[in-house]
ROFIDREN-866834 format. One record per atom (N, C-alpha, C): x, z, y; residue in one letter. Coordinates in steps of 0.001 Angstrom, whole numbers, padded with zeros to 6 digits, always signed. Example, Ala and Ser with C-alpha at 12.3 -4.5 7.8 and 13.67 -1.06 7.14 Angstrom:
+013190+007800-005690A+012300+007800-004500A+013200+007800-003300A+012850+007080-002250S+013670+007140-001060S+012900+007870+000030S
//
This chain:
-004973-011743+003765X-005905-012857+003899X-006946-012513+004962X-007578-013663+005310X-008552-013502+006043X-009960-014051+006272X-009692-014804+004749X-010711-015315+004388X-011001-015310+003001X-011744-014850+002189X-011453-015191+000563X-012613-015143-000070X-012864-016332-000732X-014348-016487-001589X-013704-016290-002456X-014608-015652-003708X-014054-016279-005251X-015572-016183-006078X-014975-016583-007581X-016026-016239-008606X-015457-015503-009548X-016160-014827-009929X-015893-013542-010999X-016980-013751-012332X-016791-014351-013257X-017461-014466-014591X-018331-015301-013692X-018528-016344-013434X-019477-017298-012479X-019572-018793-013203X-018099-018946-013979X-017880-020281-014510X-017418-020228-016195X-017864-021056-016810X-017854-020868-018399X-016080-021360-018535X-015793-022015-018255X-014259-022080-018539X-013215-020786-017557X-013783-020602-016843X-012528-020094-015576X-012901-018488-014822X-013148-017920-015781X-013083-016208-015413X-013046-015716-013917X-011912-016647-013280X-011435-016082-012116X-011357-017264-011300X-011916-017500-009972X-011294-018437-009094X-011859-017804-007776X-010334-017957-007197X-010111-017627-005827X-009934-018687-004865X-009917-018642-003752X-009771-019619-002608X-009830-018751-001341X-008667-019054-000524X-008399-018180+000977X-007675-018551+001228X-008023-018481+002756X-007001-018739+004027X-006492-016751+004679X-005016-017544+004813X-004115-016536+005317X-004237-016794+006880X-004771-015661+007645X-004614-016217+009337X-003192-014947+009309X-002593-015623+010623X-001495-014753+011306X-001014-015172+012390X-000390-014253+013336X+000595-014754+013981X+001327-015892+013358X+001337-016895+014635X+002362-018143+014556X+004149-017567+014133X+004627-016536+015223X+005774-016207+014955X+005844-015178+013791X+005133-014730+013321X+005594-013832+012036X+005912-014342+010711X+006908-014425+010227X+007641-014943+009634X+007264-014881+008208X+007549-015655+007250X+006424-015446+006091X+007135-016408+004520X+007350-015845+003568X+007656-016631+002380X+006842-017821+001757X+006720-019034+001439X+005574-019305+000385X+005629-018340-000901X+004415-018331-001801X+004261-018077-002810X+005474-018327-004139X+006031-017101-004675X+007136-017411-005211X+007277-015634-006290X+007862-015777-007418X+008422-014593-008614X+009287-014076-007244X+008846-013230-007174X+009786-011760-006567X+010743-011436-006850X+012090-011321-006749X+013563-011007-007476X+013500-009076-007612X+012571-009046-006611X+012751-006890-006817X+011449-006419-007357X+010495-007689-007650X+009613-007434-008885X+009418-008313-009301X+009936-008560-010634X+009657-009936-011465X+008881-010214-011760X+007386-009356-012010X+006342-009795-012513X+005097-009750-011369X+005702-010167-010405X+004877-010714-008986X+004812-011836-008560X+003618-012515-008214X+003744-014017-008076X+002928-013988-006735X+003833-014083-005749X+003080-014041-004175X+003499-014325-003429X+002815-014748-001942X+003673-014964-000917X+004476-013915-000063X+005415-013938+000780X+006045-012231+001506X+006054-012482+002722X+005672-011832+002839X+005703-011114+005028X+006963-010886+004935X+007812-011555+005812X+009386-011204+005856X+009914-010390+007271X+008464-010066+007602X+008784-008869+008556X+008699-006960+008334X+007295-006922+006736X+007570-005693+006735X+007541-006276+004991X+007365-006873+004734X+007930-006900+003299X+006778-006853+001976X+005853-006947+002580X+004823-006650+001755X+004001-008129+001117X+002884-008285+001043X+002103-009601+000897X+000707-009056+000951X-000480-010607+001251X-001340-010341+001323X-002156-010883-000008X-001695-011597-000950X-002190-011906-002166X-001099-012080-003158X-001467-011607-004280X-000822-011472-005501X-001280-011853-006634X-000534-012213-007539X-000846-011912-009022X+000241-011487-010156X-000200-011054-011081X+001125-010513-011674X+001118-010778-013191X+002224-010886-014148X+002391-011454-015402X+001706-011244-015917X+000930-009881-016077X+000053-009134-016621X-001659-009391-016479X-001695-010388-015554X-002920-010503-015141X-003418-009775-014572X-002905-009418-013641X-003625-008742-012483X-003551-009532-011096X-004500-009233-010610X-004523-010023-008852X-005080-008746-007676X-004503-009258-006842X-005033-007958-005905X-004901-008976-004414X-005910-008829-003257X-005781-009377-002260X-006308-008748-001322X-005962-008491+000329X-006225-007576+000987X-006708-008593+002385X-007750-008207+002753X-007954-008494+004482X-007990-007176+005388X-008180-007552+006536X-007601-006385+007491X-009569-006554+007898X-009328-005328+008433X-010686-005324+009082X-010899-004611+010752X-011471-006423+011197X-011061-006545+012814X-012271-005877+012996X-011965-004790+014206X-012330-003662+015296X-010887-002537+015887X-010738-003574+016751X-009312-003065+017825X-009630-001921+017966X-010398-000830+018013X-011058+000711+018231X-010393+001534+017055X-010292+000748+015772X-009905+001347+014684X-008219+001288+014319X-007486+000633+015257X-006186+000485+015513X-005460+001883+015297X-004531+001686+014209X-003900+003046+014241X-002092+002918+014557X-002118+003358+015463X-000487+003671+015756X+000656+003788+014694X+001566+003296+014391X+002348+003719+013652X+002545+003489+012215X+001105+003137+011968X+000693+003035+010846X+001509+002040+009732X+001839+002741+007982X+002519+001320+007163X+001691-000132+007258X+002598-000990+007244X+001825-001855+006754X+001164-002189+005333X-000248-002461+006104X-001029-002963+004411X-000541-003844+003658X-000004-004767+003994X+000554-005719+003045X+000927-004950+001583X+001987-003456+001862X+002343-002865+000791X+001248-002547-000113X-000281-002340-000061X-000889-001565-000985X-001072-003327-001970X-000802-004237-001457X-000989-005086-002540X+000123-005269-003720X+000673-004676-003208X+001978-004437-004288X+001696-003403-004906X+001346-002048-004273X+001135-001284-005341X-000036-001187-006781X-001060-002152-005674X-002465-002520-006703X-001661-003428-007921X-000836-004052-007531X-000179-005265-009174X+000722-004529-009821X+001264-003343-008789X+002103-002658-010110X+001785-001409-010970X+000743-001630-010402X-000004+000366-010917X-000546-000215-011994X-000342+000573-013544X-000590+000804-014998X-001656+000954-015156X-003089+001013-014025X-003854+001664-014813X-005115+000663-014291X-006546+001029-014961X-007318-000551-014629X-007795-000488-013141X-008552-001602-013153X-008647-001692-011744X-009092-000431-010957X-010262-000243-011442X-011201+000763-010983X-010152+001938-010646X-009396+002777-011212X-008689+003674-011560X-007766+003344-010203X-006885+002337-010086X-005952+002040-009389X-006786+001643-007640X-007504+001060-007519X-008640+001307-006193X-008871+003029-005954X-009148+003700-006764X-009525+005462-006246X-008557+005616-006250X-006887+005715-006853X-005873+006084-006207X-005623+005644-005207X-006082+004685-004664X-005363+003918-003537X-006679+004737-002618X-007323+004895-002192X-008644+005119-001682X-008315+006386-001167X-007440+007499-001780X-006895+008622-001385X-006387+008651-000951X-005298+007833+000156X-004336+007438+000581X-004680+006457+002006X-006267+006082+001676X-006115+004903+002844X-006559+004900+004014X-007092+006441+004473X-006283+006974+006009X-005617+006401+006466X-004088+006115+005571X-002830+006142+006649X-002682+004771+007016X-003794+004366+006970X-003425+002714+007096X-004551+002012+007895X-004267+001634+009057X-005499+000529+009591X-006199-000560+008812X-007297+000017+009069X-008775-000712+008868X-008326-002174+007874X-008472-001935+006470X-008633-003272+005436X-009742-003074+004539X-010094-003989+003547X-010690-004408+002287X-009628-004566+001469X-009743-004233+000164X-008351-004718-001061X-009580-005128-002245X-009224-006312-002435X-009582-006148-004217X-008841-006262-005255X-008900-005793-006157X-008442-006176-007539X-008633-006019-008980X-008084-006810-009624X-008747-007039-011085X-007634-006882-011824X-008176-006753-012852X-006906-006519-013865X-007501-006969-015533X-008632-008285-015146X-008548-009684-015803X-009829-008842-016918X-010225-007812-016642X-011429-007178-017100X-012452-006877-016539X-011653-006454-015535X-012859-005840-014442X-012565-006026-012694X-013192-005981-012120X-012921-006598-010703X-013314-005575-009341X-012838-005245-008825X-013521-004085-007512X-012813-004660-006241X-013665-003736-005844X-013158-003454-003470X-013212-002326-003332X-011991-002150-002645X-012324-000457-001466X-012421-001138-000467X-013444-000667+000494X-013574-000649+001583X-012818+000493+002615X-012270+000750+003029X-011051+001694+003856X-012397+001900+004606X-012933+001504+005467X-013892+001961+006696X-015041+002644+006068X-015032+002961+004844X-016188+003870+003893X-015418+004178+003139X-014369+004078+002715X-013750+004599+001680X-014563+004597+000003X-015798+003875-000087X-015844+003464-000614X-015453+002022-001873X-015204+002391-003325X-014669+001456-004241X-016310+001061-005131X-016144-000057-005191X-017319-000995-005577X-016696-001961-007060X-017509-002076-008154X-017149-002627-009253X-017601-003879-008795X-017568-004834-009101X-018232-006025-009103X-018951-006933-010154X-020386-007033-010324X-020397-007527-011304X-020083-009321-011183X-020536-009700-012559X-020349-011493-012043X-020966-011865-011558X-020891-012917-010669X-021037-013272-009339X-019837-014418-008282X-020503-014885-007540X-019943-014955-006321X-019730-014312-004771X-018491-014269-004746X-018614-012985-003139X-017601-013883-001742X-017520-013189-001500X-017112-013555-000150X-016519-012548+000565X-015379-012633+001329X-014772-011526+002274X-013973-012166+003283X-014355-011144+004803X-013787-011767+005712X-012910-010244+006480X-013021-010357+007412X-012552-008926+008122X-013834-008226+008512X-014386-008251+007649X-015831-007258+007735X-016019-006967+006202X-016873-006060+006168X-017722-005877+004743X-017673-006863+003647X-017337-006670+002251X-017837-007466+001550X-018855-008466+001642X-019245-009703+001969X-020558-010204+001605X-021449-010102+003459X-020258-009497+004521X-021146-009421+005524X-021334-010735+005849X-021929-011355+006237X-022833-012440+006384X-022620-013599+007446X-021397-013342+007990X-020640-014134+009010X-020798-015968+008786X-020741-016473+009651X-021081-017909+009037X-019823-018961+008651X-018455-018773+008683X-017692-018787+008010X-017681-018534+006239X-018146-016898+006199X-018003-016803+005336X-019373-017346+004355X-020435-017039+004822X-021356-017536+003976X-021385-019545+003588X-020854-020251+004775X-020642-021688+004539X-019506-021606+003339X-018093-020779+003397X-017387-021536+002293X-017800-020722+000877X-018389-019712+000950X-019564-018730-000146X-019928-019898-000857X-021302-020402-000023X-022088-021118-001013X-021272-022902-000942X-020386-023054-000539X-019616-024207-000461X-018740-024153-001872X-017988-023445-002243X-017630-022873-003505X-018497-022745-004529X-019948-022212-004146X-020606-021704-005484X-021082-023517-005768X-021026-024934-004556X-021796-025972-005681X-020334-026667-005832X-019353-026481-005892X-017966-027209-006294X-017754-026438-007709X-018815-025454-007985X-018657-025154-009428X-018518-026225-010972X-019576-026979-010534X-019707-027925-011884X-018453-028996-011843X-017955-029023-010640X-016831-029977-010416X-015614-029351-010788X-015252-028489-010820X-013761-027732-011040X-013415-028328-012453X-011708-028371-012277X-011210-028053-011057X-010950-029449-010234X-010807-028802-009256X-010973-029940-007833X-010452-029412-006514X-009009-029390-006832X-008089-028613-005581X-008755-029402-003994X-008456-030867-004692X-008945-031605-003524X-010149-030969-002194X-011222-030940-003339X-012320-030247-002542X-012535-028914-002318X-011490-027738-003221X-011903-026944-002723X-010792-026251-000933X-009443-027421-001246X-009282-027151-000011X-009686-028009+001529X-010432-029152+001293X-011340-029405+002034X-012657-027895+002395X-012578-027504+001846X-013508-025978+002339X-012793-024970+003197X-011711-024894+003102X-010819-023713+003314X-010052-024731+004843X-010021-026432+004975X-009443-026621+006011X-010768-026737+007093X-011867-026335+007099X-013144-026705+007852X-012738-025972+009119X-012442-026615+010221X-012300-026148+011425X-013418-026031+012492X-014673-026552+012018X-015685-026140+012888X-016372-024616+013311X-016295-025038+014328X-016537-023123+015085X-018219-022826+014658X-018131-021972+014907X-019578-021386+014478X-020058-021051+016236X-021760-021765+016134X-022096-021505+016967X-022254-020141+017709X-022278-020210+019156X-022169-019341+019987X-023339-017625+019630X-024413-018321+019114X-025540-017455+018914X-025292-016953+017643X-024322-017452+016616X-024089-016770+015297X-022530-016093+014998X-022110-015894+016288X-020462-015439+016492X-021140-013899+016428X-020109-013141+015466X-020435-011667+015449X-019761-010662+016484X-019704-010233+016723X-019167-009106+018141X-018152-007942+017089X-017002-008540+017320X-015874-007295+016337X-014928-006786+017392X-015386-006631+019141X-014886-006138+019740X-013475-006924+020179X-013402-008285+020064X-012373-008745+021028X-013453-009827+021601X-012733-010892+022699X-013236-011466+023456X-014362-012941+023092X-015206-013340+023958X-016005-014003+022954X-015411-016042+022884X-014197-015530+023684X-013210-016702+023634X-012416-016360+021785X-012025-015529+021853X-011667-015529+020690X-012826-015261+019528X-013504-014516+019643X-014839-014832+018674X-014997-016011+018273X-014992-016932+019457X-015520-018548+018699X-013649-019338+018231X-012536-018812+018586X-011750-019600+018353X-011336-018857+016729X-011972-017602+016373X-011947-017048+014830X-012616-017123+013902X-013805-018127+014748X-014845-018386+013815X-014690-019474+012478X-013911-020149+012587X-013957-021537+011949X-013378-020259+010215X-013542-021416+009532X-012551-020771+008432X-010985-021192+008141X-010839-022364+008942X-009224-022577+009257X-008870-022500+010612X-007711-021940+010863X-008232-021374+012401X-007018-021998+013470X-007177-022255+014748X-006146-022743+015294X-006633-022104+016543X-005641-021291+017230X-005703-020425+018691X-004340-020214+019135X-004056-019923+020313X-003360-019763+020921X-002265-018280+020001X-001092-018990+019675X-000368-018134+018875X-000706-017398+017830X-001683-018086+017340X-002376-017268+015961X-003489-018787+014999X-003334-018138+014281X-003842-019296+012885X-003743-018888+011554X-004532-020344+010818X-004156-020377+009409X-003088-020745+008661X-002101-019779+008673X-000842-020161+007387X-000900-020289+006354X-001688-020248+005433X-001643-020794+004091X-003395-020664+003399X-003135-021479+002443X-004667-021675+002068X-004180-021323+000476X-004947-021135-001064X-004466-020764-001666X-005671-021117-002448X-005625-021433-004011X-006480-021357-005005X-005755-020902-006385X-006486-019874-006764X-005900-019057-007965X-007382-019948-008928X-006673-019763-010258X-007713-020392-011440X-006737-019646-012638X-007822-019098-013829X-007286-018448-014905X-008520-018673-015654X-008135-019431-016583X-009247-019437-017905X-008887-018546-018864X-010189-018688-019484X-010732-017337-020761X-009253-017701-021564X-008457-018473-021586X-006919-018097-022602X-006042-017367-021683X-005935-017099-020855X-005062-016091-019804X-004245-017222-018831X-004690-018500-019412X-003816-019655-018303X-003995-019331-016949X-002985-019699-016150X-003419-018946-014476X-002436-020135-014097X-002927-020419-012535X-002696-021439-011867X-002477-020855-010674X-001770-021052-009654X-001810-020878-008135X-000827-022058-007292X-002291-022353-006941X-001750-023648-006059X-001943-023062-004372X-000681-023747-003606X-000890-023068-001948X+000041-023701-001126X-000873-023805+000042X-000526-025228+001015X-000383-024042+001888X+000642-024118+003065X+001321-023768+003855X+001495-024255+005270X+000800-023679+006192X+000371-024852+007306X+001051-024483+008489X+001559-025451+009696X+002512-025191+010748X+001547-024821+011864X+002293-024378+012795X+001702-024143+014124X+000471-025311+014897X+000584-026023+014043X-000150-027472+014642X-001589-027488+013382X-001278-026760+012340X-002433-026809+011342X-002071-028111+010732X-000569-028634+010505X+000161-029725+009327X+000460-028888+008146X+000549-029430+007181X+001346-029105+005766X+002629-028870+006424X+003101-027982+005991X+004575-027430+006403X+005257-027432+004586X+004561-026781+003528X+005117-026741+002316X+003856-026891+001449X+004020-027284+000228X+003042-027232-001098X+003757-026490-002571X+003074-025609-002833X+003924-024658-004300X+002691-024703-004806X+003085-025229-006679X+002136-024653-007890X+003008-023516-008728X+002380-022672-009355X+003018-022072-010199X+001865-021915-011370X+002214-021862-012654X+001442-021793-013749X+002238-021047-014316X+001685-019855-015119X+001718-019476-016186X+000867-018683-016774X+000623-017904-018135X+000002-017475-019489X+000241-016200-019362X-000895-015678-018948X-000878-013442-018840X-000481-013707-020113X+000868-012535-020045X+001230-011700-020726X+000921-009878-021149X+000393-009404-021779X+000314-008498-022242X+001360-007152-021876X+001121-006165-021129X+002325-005617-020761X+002664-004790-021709X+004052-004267-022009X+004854-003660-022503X+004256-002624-023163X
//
């Protein structure tokens, strides 16, 4: 992802709600949201180039979602793709917190991301560029390809854009009216992440349309205090059209 607000204990019915846009390459090839056949208890979309995903959730109630974190300086050669640590965050046994410091030991080998995940108790971030893991209390947050909560105007518009669509939920309608907002952020509030300031303002929006790169999918996760979980996700073409629409519902299960 590359964009992702949510709330964490924020709303009296709904424990958990997420909302994000997926940017990528136009040509990189990509699944909608769908049960995994080589892990059944994965509910996500797949990169069908290295195989991984950038948001998840799993039978068990767990969710895990990863952004990359733009500074071309921090580019590492060779490197796996991140997509995989979101798989390993939904399949690792142990709670969140626990499963972030394992991963945290490891995330050297991997160019510059954020991961969070929950495991429907408790909620965290590693930050890879501090290697720091952060609990979260309840709240509303925000993440872009910077810091938790860094202050970008993207992220702070669909932040507090989310926090007043609270009393309204649910309301797919409006909350992906937030997530399709294509207005650029002015010139004087574009942050400097070391690419050009043509692309600065064409990355600014929170749905994004540039020259061979964009927003492919937009996404809202919802799970109330009974373990009900929802994931609804619109799928967008090179032109920023609906290309596909998938819901999936079901009831955390308790693992084994």
């Amino acid at each position: 992802m590359c964009l992702i607000v949510l709330a964490w204990q924020a709303h009296e019915a709904y424990p958990l709600i997420v909302a994000a846009n997926r940017d990528e390459f136009l040509n990189r090839p990509a699944a909608p949201a769908h049960w995994w056949t080589d892990a059944g208890d994965i509910l996500a979309g797949r990169d069908l180039e290295a195989g991984g995903t950038w948001m998840g959730l799993s039978r068990h109630g767990r969710f895990a979602a990863l952004t990359n974190y733009r500074d071309p300086s921090r580019h590492v050669a060779g490197a796996p793709s991140r997509g995989a640590l979101v798989r390993m965050a939904l399949e690792h046994d142990a709670g969140a917190e626990a499963t972030l410091q394992h991963l945290a030991s490891d995330s050297a080998a991997y160019a510059a991301f954020n991961l969070l995940v929950g495991d429907g108790r408790s909620l965290g971030v590693l930050e890879s560029t501090t290697g720091r893991v952060r609990m979260l209390e309840p709240g509303i947050y925000g993440l872009s390809n910077h810091l938790l909560d860094t202050p970008w105007p993207k992220l702070k518009k669909t932040r507090e854009g989310l926090h007043a669509l609270l009393p309204r939920l649910p309301d797919d309608d409006a909350v992906l009216a937030l997530l399709r907002d294509g207005t650029p952020a002015p010139d004087p509030h574009l942050p400097d992440t070391g690419v050009s300031l043509e692309w600065e303002r064409w990355l600014s929006p929170a749905f994004i349309r540039a020259p061979g790169y964009g927003t492919r999918c937009s996404s809202l996760v919802m799970t109330d205090r009974h373990g009900q979980t929802r994931l609804h996700e619109w799928t967008w073409d090179g032109h920023g059209e609906l290309r596909s629409e998938v819901t999936h519902q079901f009831k955390v299960s308790p693992p084994v």
